[in-house]
NUMISE-550515 format. One record per residue (C-alpha): x, y, z; residue in three letters. Coordinates in steps of 0.02 Angstrom, whole numbers, padded with zeros to 5 digits, always signed. Layout:
N
XYZALA
...
END
This chain:
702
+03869+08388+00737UNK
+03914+08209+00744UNK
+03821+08114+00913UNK
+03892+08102+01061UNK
+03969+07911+01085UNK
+03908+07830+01250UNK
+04004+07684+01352UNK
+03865+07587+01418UNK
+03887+07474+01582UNK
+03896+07266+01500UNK
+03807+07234+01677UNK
+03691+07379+01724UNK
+03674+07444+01540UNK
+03700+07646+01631UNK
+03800+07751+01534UNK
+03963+07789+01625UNK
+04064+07946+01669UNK
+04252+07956+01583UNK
+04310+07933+01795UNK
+04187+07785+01829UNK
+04224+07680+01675UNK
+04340+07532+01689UNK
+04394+07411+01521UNK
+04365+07257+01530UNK
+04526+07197+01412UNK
+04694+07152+01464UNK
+04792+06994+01575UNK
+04731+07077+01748UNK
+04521+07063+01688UNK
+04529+06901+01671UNK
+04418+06830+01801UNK
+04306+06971+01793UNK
+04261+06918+01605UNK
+04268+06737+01664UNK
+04123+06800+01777UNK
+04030+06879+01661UNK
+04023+06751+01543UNK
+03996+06613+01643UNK
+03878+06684+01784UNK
+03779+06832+01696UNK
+03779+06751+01517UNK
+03851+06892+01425UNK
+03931+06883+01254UNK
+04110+06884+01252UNK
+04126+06977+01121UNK
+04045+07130+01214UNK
+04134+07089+01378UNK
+04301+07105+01291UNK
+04257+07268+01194UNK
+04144+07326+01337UNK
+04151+07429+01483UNK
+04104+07424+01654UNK
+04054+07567+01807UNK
+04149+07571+01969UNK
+03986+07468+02080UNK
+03975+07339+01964UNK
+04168+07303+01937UNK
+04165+07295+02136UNK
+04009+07184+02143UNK
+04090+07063+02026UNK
+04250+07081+02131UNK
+04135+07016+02281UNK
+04069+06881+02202UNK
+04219+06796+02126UNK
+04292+06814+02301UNK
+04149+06728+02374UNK
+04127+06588+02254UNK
+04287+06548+02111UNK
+04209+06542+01940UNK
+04187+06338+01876UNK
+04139+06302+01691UNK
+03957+06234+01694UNK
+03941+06064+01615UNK
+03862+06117+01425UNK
+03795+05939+01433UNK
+03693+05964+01602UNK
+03631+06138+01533UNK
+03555+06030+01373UNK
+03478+05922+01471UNK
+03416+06038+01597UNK
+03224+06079+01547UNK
+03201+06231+01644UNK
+03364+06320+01571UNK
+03334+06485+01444UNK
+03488+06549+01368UNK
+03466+06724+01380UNK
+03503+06824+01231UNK
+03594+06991+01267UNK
+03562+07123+01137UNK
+03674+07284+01104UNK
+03532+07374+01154UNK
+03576+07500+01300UNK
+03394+07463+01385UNK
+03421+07368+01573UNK
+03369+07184+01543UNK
+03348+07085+01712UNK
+03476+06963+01674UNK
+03417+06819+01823UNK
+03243+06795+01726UNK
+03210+06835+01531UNK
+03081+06925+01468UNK
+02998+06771+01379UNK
+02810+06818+01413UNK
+02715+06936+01305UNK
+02534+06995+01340UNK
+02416+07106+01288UNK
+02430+07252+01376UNK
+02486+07428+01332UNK
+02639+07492+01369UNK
+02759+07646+01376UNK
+02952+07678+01362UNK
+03101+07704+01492UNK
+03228+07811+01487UNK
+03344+07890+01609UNK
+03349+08041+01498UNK
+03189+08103+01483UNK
+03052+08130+01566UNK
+02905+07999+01554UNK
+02761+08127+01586UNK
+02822+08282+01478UNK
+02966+08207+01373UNK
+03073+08360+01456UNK
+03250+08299+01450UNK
+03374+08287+01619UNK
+03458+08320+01721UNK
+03340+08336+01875UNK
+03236+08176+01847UNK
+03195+08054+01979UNK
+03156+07887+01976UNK
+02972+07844+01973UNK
+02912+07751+02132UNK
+02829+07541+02098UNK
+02687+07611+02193UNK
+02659+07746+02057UNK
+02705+07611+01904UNK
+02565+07489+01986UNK
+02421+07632+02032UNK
+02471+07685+01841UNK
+02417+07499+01780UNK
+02261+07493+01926UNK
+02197+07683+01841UNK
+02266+07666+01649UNK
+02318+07474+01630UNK
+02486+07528+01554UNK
+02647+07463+01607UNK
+02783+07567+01646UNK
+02944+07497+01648UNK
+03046+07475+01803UNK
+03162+07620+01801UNK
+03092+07755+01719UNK
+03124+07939+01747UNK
+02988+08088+01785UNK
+02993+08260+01846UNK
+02962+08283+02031UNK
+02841+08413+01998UNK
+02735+08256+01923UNK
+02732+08152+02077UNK
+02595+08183+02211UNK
+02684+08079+02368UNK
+02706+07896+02296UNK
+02587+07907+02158UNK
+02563+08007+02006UNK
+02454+08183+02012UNK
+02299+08158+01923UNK
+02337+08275+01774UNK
+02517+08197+01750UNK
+02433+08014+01763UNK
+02321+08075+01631UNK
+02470+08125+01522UNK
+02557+07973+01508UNK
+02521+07891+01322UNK
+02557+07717+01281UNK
+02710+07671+01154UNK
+02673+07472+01109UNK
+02506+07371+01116UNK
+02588+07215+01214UNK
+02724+07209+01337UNK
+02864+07109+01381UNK
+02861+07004+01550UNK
+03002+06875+01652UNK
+02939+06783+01791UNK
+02972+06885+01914UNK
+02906+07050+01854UNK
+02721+06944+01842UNK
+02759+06870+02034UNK
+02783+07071+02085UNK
+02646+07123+02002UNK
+02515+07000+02063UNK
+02579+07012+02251UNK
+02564+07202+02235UNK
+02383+07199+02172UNK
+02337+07068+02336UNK
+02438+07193+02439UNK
+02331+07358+02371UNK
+02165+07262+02366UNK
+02179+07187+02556UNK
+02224+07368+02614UNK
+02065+07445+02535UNK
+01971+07308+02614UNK
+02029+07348+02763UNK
+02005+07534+02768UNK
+01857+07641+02761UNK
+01923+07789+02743UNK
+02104+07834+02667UNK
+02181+08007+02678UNK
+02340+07901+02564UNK
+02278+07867+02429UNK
+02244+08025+02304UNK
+02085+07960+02225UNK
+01972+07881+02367UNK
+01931+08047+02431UNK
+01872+08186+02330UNK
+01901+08361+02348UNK
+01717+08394+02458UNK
+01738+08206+02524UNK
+01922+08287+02607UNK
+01817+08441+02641UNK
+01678+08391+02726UNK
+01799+08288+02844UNK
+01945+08414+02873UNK
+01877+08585+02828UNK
+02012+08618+02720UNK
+02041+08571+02525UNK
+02138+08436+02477UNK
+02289+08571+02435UNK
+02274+08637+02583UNK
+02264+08471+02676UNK
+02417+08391+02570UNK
+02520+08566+02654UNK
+02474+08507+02830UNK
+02556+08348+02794UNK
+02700+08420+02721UNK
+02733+08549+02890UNK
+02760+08380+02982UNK
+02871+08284+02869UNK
+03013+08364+02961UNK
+02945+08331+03121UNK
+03006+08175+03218UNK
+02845+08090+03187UNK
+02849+07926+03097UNK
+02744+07808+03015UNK
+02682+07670+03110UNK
+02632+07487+03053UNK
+02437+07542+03076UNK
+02441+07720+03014UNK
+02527+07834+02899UNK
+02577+08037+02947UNK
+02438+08087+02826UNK
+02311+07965+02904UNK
+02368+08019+03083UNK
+02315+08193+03030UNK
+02159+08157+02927UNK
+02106+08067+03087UNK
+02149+08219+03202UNK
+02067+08343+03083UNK
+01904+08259+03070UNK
+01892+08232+03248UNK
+01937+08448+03271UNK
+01781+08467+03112UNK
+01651+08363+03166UNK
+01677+08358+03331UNK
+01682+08145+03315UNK
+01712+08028+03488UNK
+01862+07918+03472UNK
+01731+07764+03443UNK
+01643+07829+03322UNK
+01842+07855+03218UNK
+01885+07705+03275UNK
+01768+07641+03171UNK
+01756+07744+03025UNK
+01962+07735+02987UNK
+01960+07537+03045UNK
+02074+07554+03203UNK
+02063+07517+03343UNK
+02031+07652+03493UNK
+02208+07641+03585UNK
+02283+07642+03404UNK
+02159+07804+03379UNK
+02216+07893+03533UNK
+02389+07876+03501UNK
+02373+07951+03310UNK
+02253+08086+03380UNK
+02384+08141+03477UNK
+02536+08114+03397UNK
+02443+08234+03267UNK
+02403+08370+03415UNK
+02572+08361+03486UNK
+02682+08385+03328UNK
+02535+08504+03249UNK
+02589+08613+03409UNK
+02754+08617+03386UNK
+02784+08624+03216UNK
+02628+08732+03137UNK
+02568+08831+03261UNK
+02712+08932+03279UNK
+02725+08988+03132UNK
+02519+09067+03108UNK
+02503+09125+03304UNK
+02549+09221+03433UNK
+02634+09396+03449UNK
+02801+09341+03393UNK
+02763+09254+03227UNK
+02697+09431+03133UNK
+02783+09600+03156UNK
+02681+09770+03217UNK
+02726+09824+03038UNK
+02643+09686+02970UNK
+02475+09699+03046UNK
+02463+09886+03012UNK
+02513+09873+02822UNK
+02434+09707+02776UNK
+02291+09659+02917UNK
+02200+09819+02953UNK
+02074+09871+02883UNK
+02066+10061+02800UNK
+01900+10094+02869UNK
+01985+10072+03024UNK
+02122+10204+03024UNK
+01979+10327+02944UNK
+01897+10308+03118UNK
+02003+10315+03245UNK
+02185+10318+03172UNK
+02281+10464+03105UNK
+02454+10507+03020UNK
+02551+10391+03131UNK
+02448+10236+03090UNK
+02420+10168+03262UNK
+02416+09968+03262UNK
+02226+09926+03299UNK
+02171+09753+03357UNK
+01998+09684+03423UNK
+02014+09607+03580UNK
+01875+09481+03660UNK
+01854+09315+03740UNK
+01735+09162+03695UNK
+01686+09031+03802UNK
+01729+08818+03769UNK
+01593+08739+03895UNK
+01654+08591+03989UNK
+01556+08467+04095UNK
+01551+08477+04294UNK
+01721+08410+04363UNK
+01698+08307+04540UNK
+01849+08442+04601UNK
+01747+08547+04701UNK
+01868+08680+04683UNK
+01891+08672+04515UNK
+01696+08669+04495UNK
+01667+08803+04598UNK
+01810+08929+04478UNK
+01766+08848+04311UNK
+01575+08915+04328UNK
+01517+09045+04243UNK
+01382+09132+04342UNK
+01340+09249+04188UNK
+01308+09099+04071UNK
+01258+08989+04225UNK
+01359+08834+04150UNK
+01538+08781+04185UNK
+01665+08857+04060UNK
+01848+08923+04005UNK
+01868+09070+03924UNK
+02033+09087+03800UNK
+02061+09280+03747UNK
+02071+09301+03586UNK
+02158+09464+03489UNK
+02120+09504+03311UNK
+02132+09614+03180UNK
+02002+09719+03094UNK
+02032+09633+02948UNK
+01977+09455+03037UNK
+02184+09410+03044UNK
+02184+09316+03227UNK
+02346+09398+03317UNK
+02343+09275+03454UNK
+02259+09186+03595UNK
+02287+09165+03765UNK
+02246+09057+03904UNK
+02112+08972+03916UNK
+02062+09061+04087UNK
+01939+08994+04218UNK
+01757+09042+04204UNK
+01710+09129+04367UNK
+01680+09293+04441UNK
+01867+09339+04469UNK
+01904+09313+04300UNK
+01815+09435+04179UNK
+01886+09513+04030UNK
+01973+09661+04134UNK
+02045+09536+04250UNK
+02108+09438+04137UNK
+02180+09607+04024UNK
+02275+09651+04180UNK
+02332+09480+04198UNK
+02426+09456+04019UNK
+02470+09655+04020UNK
+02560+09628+04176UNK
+02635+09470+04155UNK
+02697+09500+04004UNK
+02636+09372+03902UNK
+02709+09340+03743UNK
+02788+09499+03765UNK
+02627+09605+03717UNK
+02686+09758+03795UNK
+02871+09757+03684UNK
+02743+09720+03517UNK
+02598+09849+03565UNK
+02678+10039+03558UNK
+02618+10213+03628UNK
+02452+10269+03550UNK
+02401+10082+03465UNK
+02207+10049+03485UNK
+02121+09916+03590UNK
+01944+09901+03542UNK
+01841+09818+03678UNK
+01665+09786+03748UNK
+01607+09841+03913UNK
+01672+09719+03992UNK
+01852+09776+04001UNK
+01821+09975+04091UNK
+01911+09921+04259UNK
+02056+09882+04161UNK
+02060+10039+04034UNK
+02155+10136+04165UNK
+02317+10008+04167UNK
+02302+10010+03960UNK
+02302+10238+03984UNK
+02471+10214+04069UNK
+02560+10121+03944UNK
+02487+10248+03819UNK
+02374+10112+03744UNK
+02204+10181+03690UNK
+02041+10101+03703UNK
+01895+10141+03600UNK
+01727+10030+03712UNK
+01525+10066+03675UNK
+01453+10190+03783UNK
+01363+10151+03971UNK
+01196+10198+04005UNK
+01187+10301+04180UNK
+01103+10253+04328UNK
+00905+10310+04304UNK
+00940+10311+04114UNK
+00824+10237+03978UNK
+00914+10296+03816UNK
+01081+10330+03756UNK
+01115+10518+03703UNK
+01147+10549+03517UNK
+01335+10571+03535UNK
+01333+10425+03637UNK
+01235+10307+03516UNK
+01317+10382+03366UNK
+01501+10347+03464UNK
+01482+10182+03516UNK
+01403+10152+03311UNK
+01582+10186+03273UNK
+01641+10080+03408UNK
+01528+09914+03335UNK
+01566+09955+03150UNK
+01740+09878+03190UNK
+01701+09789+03330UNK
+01601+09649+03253UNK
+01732+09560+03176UNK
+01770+09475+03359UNK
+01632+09388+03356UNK
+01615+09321+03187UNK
+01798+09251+03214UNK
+01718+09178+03409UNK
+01582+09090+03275UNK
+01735+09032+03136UNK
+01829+08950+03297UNK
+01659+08861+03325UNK
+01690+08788+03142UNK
+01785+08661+03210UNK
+01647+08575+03303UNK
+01739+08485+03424UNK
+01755+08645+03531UNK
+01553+08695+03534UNK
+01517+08534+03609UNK
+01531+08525+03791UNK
+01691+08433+03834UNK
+01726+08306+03951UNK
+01842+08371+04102UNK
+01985+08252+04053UNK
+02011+08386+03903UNK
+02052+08517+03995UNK
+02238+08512+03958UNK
+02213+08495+03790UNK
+02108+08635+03777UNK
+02249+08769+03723UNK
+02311+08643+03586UNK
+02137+08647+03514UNK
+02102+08816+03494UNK
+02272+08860+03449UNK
+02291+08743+03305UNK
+02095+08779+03242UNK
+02142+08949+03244UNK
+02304+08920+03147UNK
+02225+08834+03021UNK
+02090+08980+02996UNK
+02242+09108+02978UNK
+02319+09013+02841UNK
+02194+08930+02743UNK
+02014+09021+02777UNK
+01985+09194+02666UNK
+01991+09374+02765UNK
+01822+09405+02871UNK
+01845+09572+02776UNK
+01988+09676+02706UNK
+01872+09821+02638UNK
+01901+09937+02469UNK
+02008+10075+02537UNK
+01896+10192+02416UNK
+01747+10126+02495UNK
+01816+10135+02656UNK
+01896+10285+02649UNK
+01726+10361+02596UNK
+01627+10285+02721UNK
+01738+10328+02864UNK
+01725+10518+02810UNK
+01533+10508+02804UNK
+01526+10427+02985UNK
+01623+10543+03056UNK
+01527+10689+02986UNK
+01359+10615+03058UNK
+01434+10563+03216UNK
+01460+10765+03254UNK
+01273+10824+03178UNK
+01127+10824+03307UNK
+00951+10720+03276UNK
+00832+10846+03250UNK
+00681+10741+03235UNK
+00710+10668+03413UNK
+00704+10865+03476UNK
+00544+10889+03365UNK
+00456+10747+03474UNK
+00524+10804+03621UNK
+00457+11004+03580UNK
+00311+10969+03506UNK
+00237+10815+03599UNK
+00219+10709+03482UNK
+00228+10545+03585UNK
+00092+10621+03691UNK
-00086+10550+03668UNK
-00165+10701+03642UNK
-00058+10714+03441UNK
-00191+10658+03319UNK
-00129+10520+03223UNK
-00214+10436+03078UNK
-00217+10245+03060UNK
-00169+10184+02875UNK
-00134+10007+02807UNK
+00018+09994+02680UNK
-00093+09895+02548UNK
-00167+10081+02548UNK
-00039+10163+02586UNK
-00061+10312+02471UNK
+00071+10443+02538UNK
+00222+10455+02422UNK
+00348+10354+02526UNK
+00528+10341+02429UNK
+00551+10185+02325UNK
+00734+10120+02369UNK
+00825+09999+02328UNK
+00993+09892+02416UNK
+01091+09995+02408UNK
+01019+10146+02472UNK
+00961+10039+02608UNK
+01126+09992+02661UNK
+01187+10173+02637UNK
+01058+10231+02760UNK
+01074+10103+02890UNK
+01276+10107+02861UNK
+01306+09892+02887UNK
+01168+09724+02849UNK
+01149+09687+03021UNK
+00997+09794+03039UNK
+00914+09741+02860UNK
+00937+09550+02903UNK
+00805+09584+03042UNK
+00699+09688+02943UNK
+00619+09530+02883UNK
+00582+09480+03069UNK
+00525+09626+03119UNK
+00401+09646+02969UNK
+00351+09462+02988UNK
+00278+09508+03167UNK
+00220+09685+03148UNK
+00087+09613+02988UNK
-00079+09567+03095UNK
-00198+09421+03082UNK
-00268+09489+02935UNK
-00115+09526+02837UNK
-00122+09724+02863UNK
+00035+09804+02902UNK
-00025+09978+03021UNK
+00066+10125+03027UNK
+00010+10293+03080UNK
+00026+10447+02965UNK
+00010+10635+03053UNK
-00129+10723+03026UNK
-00053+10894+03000UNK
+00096+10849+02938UNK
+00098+10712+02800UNK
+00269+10680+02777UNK
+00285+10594+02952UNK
+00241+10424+02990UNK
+00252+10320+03149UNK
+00243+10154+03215UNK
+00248+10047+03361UNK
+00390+09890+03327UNK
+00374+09746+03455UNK
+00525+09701+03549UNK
+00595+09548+03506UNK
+00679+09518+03698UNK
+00529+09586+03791UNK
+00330+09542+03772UNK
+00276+09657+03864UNK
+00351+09795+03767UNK
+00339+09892+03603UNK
+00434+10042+03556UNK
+00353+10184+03458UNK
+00458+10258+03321UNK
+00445+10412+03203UNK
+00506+10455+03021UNK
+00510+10612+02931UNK
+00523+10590+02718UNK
+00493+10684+02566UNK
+00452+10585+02404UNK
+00627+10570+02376UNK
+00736+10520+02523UNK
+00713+10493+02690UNK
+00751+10666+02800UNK
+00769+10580+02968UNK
+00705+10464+03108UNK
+00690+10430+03290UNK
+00651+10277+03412UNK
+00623+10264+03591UNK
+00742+10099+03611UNK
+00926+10117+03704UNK
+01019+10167+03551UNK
+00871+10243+03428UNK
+00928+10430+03435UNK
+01058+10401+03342UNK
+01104+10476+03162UNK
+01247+10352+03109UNK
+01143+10243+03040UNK
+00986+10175+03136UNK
+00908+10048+03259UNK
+00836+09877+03169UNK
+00662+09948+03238UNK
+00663+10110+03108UNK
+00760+10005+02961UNK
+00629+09858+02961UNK
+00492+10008+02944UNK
+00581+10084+02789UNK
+00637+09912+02734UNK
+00454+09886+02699UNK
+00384+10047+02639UNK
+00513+10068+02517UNK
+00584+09917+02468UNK
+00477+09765+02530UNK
+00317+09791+02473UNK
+00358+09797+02288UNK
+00465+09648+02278UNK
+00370+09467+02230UNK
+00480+09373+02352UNK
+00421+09285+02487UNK
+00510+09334+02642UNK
+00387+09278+02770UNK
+00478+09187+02929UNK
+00414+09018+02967UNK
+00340+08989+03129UNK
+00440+08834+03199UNK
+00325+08836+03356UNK
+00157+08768+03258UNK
+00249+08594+03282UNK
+00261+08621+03437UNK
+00135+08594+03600UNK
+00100+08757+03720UNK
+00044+08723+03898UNK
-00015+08893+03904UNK
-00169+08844+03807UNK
-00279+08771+03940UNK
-00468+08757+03866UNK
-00591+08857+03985UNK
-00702+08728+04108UNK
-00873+08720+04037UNK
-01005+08804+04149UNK
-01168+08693+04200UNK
-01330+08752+04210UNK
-01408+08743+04370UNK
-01543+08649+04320UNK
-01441+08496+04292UNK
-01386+08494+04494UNK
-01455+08346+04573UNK
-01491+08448+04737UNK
-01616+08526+04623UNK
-01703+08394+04562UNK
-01869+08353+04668UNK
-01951+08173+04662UNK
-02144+08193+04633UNK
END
């Protein structure tokens, strides 16, 4: 197949569409070639048999208007020293036609073409025209010149500049390259223009190499991807560049302020602006970061019921307390941002907290059991008259984000204590709450349905308060805030907690197997009784008069079972309670490095143990275990929740930690004692007594 014939542009060198082209022959073209001859120095011989596009037939219209076409003196030209006759080749190439490409130097260079890509050599038609700030950060990275004009893909541009893989990709075509005057003026001004900006700034969220990928983490808490799609939700927004910042140095500054919790000085300094210019960005960032991102990751109306059952909950969940309808399920609790005393006496007076004796707010936060946050409202004030079942009735009755249309008949609330005065308004609406158990008036202990129901209750109900700890990621709301943030307060939270929904993993979506499995097997146990607790109880066996026998474990000689993780965790059903083993251990060893227990005398399988509390000095609570060389059969404590057979207190599980696991491994898991650093006016040295022979009233002159 023969090739295509183009009609190149004499003046632009583009080739031109059959309804753009114009000829350049005949009477009525006269002037125009006049023009071209004359002014632009083209051959005549390609003006006549050339073509021309529609812009630059009008722009030579313009001109000629403007200023009539005179013949130049050819003697003046001759004698002119600074003249270059420019020599116009048939080549198709764009040649700036006001300054000739007379300079060659030394340094590499690659082709142009408006038909293929300069990157990946793919051909058209959705190329776009590669930015000069991308051709000069190409020469600052690579030193190769890339022609003015030169098409790329868009997937190959990061912003302004190249990505780093595509910049990487670009190979050199010549060893020198071709220079006019004005190309070498450009270039030099736009190297003075890059290297006073990087003098001036310290740090630069523009530029795609002067932070790396922890550099942008460490600042923002998210990775540079992630960062690069915050930018991009504001693009749309009306926020503009300004003459001292960029968008994506307006938000860098925000987000490092919201991570590390930074004063407005101290960014002032570290992004070289000043404070009022800091401000404004800072808040530019929050306001358009409100409207334009936070809708879309919070509240009740930016995920459907549907959603949250199908893709946010997790199936350990629905073993427990759903059933065939699958119910909607969501953890509901509040956390606390402390503020400083406000000189309102009012406002003093309802922002303190008299259970955390400091003033506070409290925003309510709802999640999932899969750590998705559904939404959070207020922030509330911090007194009496507004505690979690306040503040439940509060949003339930006002309607807030129209909770009551998203929640149905028979969804699950799982609470903490805190919300029983408002468990009766959630019973009308046919909401059901699942909350830990009470202990009654006079009552020392939980009962074993109690303990092993509100276990159920905490297996789920956990994942509140690691999402309370992930909001305190952003350490600008665990400090203590002045009072002058108050309003701003809301914008925080909600935009940390947007950012944690889209870019942070799942606290935990669980193996539906696994789930599905454990679910079953805590549901069994929380129906079966705790038979060793009646076995104390019958045969007084917490009574003084039960002989006991005092053994150390370095010879401990009764066949405890050897376990390992896994059976741990299958016995105490979660980590919680092995992470304190260690602590536990740590303090029940003596001076001498013995760790006591206390084996029955007529019946060797059963052990016992007194644990110190680690709230209370003055207490210890005794414990019992029944075993077998193979497994352990059962276990008891006298703490609140230690009758219970879904799993155990941290008391029992540091005991078997020990004897079955910790002993036998080589690793060091003593706890260091932070407080030898430390001074202790309890230690008073005893005053040192006198003998009475050293009184002077004794003492008798002779």
């Amino acid at each position: 197949m023969p090739p295509l014939k183009c009609y190149p542009c004499v003046v632009c060198c583009k080739r031109t569409k059959t309804a753009e082209r114009r000829n350049l022959s005949g009477e009525k073209n006269k002037e125009i070639r006049k023009y071209l001859v004359n002014k632009l120095f083209i051959r005549p011989q390609e003006v006549i048999e050339g073509v021309t596009c529609n812009k630059c037939r009008l722009f030579c219209g313009k001109e000629i208007q403007k200023k009539p076409t005179t013949k130049r003196n050819a003697e003046y030209l001759d004698k002119d020293p600074d003249f270059i006759p420019v020599v116009r080749s048939s080549s198709k190439h764009y040649i700036d036609c006001r300054s000739p490409p007379s300079i060659q130097l030394k340094f590499p260079s690659t082709t142009a073409s408006h038909a293929q890509c300069v990157v990946c050599k793919r051909h058209g038609p959705k190329l776009v025209t590669v930015p000069n700030s991308a051709r000069y950060d190409l020469f600052l990275k690579r030193l190769i010149i890339l022609p003015q004009g030169a098409r790329c893909c868009p997937g190959h541009l990061s912003g302004e500049y190249f990505s780093g893989f595509s910049c990487e990709q670009i190979v050199e075509k010549k060893s020198s390259s071709d220079f006019n005057r004005t190309e070498i003026t450009n270039l030099l001004k736009q190297i003075r223009d890059i290297a006073l900006k990087n003098s001036k700034k310290r740090i630069d969220f523009d530029s795609p190499t002067s932070l790396s990928e922890s550099d942008i983490y460490n600042l923002t808490g998210l990775t540079k991807a992630n960062f690069d799609d915050v930018c991009s939700k504001i693009q749309d927004s009306p926020m503009r560049d300004s003459h001292c910042r960029t968008i994506r140095q307006c938000i860098g500054i925000f987000l490092t302020k919201l991570k590390c919790g930074m004063s407005n000085r101290l960014l002032s300094t570290l992004f070289n602006l000043g404070r009022d210019a800091t401000r404004r960005a800072i808040s530019s960032a929050r306001k358009y970061l409100v409207e334009t991102f936070v809708p879309e990751n919070l509240g009740f109306e930016h995920i459907s019921r549907n959603n949250v059952i199908n893709n946010h909950t997790r199936p350990l969940a629905q073993s427990l307390f759903g059933d065939i309808t699958k119910p909607a399920i969501l953890v509901v609790d509040g956390t606390y941002i402390y503020i400083q005393k406000s000189g309102n006496f009012q406002f003093q007076r309802r922002s303190f907290s008299m259970h955390k004796h400091r003033p506070l707010v409290k925003p309510m936060v709802f999640v999932t059991t899969s750590g998705y946050i559904v939404s959070v409202m207020g922030p509330y004030m911090g007194d009496g008259k507004n505690n979690d079942a306040n503040i439940m009735t509060h949003i339930i009755k006002r309607n807030i984000e129209k909770i009551t249309d998203w929640l149905q008949e028979d969804d699950i609330l799982i609470v903490d204590r805190g919300f029983r005065d408002s468990l009766d308004l959630l019973n009308e609406l046919g909401i059901k709450s699942e909350m830990p158990s009470f202990l009654g008036r006079g009552e020392k202990q939980h009962s074993v349905e109690e303990s092993n129901t509100t276990r159920l209750v905490t297996k789920l109900r956990w994942i509140v308060e690691s999402i309370n700890g992930r909001i305190k990621f952003f350490r600008y709301l665990d400090k203590v805030l002045p009072t002058n943030q108050v309003p701003y307060i809301q914008d925080y939270v909600h935009i940390a907690c947007s950012l944690i929904n889209r870019y942070f993993k799942p606290m935990n979506i669980g193996d539906p197997e696994a789930d599905e499995l454990l679910g079953a097997k805590m549901l069994f146990l929380s129906k079966q009784i705790n038979e060793l607790k009646n076995k104390v109880e019958n045969d007084g066996l917490d009574k003084r008069s039960y002989k006991w026998s005092k053994i150390d474990s370095t010879d401990f000689d009764i066949e405890f079972p050897r376990l390992n993780e896994e059976e741990l965790r299958n016995l105490t059903l979660g980590t919680y309670q092995l992470k304190m083993a260690k602590s536990y251990t740590e303090e029940h060893f003596d001076s001498e490095g013995r760790y006591e227990v206390l084996i029955s005398a007529e019946d060797q399988c059963l052990l016992s143990a007194k644990i110190q509390s680690r709230h209370i000095s003055a207490k210890c609570y005794q414990l019992w275990i029944s075993f077998n060389e193979c497994v352990v059969l059962g276990w008891y404590c006298k703490c609140k929740i230690g009758g219970r057979v879904v799993g155990m207190c941290s008391h029992i599980a540091s005991v078997i930690w020990y004897l079955g696991f910790g002993r036998y491994t080589d690793k060091q898991f003593r706890i260091n004692n932070w407080g030898q650093y430390l001074l202790d006016a309890k230690n008073i040295p005893e005053p040192e007594e006198i003998d009475a022979s050293d009184d002077e009233a004794t003492v008798t002159e002779e």
